[in-house]
C-alpha positions in Angstrom: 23.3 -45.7 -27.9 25.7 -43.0 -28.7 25.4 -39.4 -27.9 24.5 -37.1 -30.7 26.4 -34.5 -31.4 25.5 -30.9 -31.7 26.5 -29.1 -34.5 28.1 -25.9 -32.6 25.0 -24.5 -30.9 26.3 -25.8 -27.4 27.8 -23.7 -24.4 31.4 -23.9 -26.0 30.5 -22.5 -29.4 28.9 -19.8 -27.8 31.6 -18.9 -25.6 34.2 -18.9 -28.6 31.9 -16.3 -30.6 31.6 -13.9 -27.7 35.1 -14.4 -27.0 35.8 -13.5 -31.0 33.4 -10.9 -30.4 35.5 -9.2 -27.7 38.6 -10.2 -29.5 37.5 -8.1 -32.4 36.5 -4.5 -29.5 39.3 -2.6 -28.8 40.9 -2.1 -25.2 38.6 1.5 -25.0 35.6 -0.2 -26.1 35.7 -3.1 -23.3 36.4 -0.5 -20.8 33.5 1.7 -21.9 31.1 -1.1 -21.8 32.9 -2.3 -18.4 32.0 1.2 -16.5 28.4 1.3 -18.5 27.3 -2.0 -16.4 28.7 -1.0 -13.6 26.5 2.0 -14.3 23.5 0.1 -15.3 24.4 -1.9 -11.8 24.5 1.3 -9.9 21.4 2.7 -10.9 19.1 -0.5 -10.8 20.7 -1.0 -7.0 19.6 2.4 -6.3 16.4 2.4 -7.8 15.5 -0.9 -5.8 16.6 0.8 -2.3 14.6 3.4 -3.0 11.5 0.8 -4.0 12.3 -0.5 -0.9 12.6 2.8 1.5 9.1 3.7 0.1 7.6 0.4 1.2 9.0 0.6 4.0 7.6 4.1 4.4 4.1 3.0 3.6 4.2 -0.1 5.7 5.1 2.4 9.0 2.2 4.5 8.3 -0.4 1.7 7.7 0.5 -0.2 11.1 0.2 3.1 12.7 -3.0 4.2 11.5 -4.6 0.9 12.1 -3.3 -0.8 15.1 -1.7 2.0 17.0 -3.6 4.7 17.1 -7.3 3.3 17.3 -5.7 1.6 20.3 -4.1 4.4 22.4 -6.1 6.0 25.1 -8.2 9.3 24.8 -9.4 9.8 28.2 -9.1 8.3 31.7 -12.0 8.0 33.7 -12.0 6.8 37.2 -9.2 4.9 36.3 -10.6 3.4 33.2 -9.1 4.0 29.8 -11.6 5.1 27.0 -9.8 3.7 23.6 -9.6 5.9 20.4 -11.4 2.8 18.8 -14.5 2.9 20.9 -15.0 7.0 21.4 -15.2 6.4 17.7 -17.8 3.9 18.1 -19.5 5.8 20.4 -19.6 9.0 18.4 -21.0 7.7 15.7 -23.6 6.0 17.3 -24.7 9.1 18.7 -24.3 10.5 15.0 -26.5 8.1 13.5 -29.3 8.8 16.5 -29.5 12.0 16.5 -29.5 12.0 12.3 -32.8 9.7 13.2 -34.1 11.7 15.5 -34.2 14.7 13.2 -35.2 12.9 10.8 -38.3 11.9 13.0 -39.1 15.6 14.2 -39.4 17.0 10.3 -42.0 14.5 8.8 -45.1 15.6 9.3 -47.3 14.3 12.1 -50.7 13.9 10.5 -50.4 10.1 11.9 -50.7 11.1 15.0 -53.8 13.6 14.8 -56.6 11.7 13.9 -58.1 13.2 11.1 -61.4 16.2 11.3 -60.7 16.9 14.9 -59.2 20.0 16.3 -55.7 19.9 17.9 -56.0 22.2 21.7 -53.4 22.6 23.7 
């Protein structure tokens, strides 16, 4: 079977009307749009570092907020470390118990008088 042959819409017929194209710009033009890419170039390079530094940035302070620090020692006690992790766990433990035991102290305590007899001390 023979190849068919395409009617000018290939890679060459393309080339020859961009190359007419730029035949038909003058010498300023082609410089003009020369610097504008290198422009265009500059700016989307820059824009990416920057894209980049941020990430970067955010990356840091997400490692150190959730591995370092809750890892790092608060106190020494007889030569044990406490971690930041688990005086966190601790505190609000105590948080939660003491919210409970409040809680506890202001409901009334009718259940525990049984009823039409007089509380003494």
């Amino acid at each position: 079977m023979a190849k068919k042959k395409q009617s000018g819409t290939g890679r060459r017929a393309r080339r020859k009307a961009a190359s007419k194209e730029a035949m038909k710009r003058t010498k300023k033009q082609v410089a003009l749009g020369r610097k504008e890419a290198r422009q265009r170039r500059i700016i989307m390079l820059s824009v990416a570092a920057l894209v980049a530094l941020i990430l970067i940035i955010v990356a840091i302070a997400v490692i150190e907020e959730l591995i370092i620090k809750p890892g790092q020692p608060v106190a020494t006690v007889n030569g044990v470390s406490i971690s930041t992790d688990d005086f966190q766990n601790q505190l609000t433990y105590k948080r939660y118990n003491l919210h409970l035991t409040e809680r506890n102290l202001q409901r009334p305590s009718t259940r525990w008088i049984p009823p039409n007899r007089p509380v003494t001390f």
